[in-house]
Every structure is written in C-alpha cells, then in structure tokens.
C-alpha positions, 0 to 999 in steps of 0.5 A: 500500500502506497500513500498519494501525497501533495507534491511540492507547490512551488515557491512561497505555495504550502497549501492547495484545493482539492479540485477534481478526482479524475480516478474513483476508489476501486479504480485501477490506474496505472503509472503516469494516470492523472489520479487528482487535481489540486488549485493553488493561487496561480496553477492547477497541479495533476498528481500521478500516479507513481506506481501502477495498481488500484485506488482503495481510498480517497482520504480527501474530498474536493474543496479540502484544504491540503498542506504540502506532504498531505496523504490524498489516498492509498494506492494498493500496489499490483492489485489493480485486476480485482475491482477493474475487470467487472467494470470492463465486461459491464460496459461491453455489453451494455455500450449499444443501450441508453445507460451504457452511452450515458456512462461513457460519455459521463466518463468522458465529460468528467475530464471537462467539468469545471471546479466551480461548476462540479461544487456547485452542481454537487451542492444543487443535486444534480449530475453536471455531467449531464449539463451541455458546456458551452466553454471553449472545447465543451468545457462545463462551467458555472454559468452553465451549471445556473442556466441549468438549474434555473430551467430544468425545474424538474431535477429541483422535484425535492418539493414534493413536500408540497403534498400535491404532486399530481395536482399542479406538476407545472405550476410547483416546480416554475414557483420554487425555481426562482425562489431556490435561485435566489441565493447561491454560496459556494467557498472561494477557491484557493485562487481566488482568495489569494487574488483577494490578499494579494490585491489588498496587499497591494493596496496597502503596501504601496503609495498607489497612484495612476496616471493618464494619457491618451494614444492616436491608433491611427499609425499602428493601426494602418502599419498592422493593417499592411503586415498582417497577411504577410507576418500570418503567411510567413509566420504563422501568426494573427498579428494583434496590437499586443506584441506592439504594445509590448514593445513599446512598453519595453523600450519605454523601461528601457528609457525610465528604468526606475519603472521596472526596479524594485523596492526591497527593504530600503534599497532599490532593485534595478532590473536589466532586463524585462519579465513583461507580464500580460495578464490573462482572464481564465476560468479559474481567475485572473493570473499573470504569466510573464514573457522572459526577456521581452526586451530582446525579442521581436513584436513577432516573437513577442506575438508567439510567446504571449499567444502560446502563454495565455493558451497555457492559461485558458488550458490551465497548463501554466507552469512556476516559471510563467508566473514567477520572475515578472517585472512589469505588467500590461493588463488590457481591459479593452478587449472587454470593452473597459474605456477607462480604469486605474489598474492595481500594481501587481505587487512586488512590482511597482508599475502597471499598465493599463489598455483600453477600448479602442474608439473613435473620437473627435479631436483637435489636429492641425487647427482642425476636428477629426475624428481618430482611432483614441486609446486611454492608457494608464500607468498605475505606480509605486508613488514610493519609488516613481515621482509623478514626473517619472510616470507620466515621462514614461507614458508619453514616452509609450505614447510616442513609440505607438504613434510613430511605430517606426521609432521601435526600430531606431531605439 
C-alpha cells in the first residue's frame, strides 16, 4: 500500500484545493494516470500516479484544504485486476443501450467539468455531467451549471413536500425555481482568495497612484493593417496590437528604468532586463504569466510567446516559471470593452499598465476636428519609488513609440 501525497507547490505555495478526482476508489490506474487535481493561487497541479495498481481510498474530498506532504489516498500496489475487470465486461455489453452511452460519455465529460461548476452542481443535486458546456472545447462551467438549474425545474422535484404532486406538476416546480435561485454560496477557491490578499496587499503596501494619457491608433493601426497577411503567411501568426504594445512598453523601461526596479527593504532593485507580464482572464481567475526577456525579442516573437502563454492559461497548463520572475505588467481591459480604469500594481512590482477600448473620437489636429482611432492608457505606480514626473515621462514616452511605430526600430 502506497500513500498519494501533495507534491511540492512551488515557491512561497504550502497549501492547495482539492479540485477534481479524475480516478474513483476501486479504480485501477496505472503509472503516469492523472489520479487528482489540486488549485493553488496561480496553477492547477495533476498528481500521478507513481506506481501502477488500484485506488482503495480517497482520504480527501474536493474543496479540502491540503498542506504540502498531505496523504490524498492509498494506492494498493499490483492489485489493480480485482475491482477493474467487472467494470470492463459491464460496459461491453451494455455500450449499444441508453445507460451504457450515458456512462461513457459521463466518463468522458468528467475530464471537462469545471471546479466551480462540479461544487456547485454537487451542492444543487444534480449530475453536471449531464449539463451541455458551452466553454471553449465543451468545457462545463458555472454559468452553465445556473442556466441549468434555473430551467430544468424538474431535477429541483425535492418539493414534493408540497403534498400535491399530481395536482399542479407545472405550476410547483416554475414557483420554487426562482425562489431556490435566489441565493447561491459556494467557498472561494484557493485562487481566488489569494487574488483577494494579494490585491489588498497591494493596496496597502504601496503609495498607489495612476496616471493618464491618451494614444492616436491611427499609425499602428494602418502599419498592422499592411503586415498582417504577410507576418500570418510567413509566420504563422494573427498579428494583434499586443506584441506592439509590448514593445513599446519595453523600450519605454528601457528609457525610465526606475519603472521596472524594485523596492526591497530600503534599497532599490534595478532590473536589466524585462519579465513583461500580460495578464490573462481564465476560468479559474485572473493570473499573470510573464514573457522572459521581452526586451530582446521581436513584436513577432513577442506575438508567439504571449499567444502560446495565455493558451497555457485558458488550458490551465501554466507552469512556476510563467508566473514567477515578472517585472512589469500590461493588463488590457479593452478587449472587454473597459474605456477607462486605474489598474492595481501587481505587487512586488511597482508599475502597471493599463489598455483600453479602442474608439473613435473627435479631436483637435492641425487647427482642425477629426475624428481618430483614441486609446486611454494608464500607468498605475509605486508613488514610493516613481515621482509623478517619472510616470507620466514614461507614458508619453509609450505614447510616442505607438504613434510613430517606426521609432521601435531606431531605439
């Protein structure tokens, strides 16, 4: 008999979720199977299987708190052909019904069930796996777990204590609907506490202090515009504004370096190089995998590797190293429509930047009203470290780069 335990997390992590059993006790696995997932605030970690046989307990249900070097269940080595043949036989035969497709598809939809949308399926009573999942890949989330409880009112039929069962089978189930919706509780994940701490540390570990600018579009939009086809044909990639505003954004540390240090103790970290962060809106929260040494790469290769980051984002495939290391942050709530915000620094770093909603808007050019492609940005900083002067250098600095695109090549 052999002990499942919590692997080392990671750097500063000591405690996970349990998140999601992929194996079932009695199940055989073998080694290398995937036996269960675990959340900590900034990656979801598989724990295999070391050695091949049968799991005979799960000594930790899901939403457990874990420690670092915790027993999660036992595995019964070499054991693994007596429970697992009656479950291969059964679903031979019974594959052609109704309930052996149910089965199977029940095994497979397991792996595409969101945590949030399981714990709350599990709280309502019912089987998420039967729910249809509208999240990239037929992923199950928490959304489609509420659609379905607040329309399939027969599942809810626990009001039977109605004592009129056969006398209004309609009217019952549309009045306790709404009314056993009004209100849902679940915990907060592993992640989504330590998102809460760490933003209010944020808050109150730093002079936080966000400043404004303004960019015209017009320029990198028409100079996008003319390489897109041929940077998609040659390499492979849909060209966005994001590699040039990382690039820009890296040229401009390059000119205010303080904006890229660090406050430790009472001394002050330069940083010679850039880990630029991009934060990525995922499933399981927001999270900030950063791009190594973006100071050194392309708008091209900067293009690939936030693509191929925040892919491992959505798949929640993000290793240590992406989240760990980060200098500086760009974070753009204008692919959600966000017009204008002041952005949280993600500490311990001391500057973030902020993208927004591209929108036409008339301005003065040349004596004249035109109508231009504006962008609000906003640089959020450590008033500890940063002088206004610094930032708002520093965002014009930005500004220019993005306006006259082509000085990314000069500096």
């Amino acid at each position: 008999m052999s002990s499942i335990k919590v692997p080392p997390l990671g750097e500063s992590i000591v405690e996970a979720t349990v998140s999601r059993w992929l194996k079932q006790e009695g199940d055989s696995v073998a080694v290398g199977d995937t036996l269960v997932e675990l959340e900590t605030d900034k990656i979801t970690v598989e724990v295999v299987a070391q050695e091949a046989g049968v799991l005979t307990s799960r000594l930790k249900a899901e939403g457990d708190i874990v420690a670092v070097g915790a027993d999660l269940g036992q595995i019964a080595a070499g054991a693994s052909a007596a429970i697992a043949p009656p479950s291969v036989p059964a679903a031979a035969p019974v594959a052609p019904t109704i309930a052996g497709a149910v089965t199977a598809s029940a095994a497979t939809a397991e792996a595409k069930v969101s945590p949030a949308a399981h714990r709350l399926a599990t709280e309502a009573g019912i089987d998420a796996q039967a729910i249809a999942g509208t999240g990239r890949g037929g992923v199950i989330s928490k959304v489609d777990v509420v659609a379905a409880l607040a329309t399939a009112a027969p599942t809810p039929t626990p009001a039977a204590p109605v004592a009129t069962p056969a006398a209004a089978p309609v009217a019952t189930p549309v009045a306790a609907a709404p009314s056993s919706m009004r209100e849902t509780r679940e915990k907060m994940t592993t992640r989504r506490k330590r998102i809460a701490e760490n933003l209010l540390q944020s808050q109150q570990a730093t002079a936080h202090l966000t400043t404004f600018n303004e960019i015209d579009m017009t320029a990198i939009s028409a100079l996008r515009e003319r390489l897109k086809e041929r940077v998609e044909k040659d390499q492979g990639l849909k060209l966005s504004f994001m590699p040039f505003f990382a690039k820009a954004a890296c040229l401009a540390l390059k000119a205010y370096p303080l904006v890229n240090a660090q406050i430790d103790g009472d001394s002050i970290v330069y940083k010679h190089y850039v880990n630029l962060g991009i934060a990525v809106a995922s499933e399981g929260g927001l999270v900030v995998p950063n791009i190594k040494d973006a100071d050194q790469k392309s708008v091209v290769q900067i293009g690939k590797d936030i693509g191929a980051v925040a892919k491992r984002a959505r798949d929640g495939k993000l290793s240590m190293d992406d989240l760990t290391g980060g200098t500086f942050t760009i974070t753009n709530g204008g692919v959600f429509g966000s017009l204008i915000s002041t952005p949280i620094i993600n500490y311990p770093q001391v500057g973030i930047l902020g993208l927004h909603k591209i929108q036409d808007r008339p301005i003065a050019l040349n004596g004249q009203v035109v109508i231009r492609p504006m962008m609000y940005i906003a640089l959020s900083y450590d008033h500890r470290l940063i002088d206004g002067q610094q930032a708002v250098l520093f965002l014009v600095r930005f500004k220019e780069l993005m306006e006259d695109p082509a000085a990314m090549l000069v500096f």
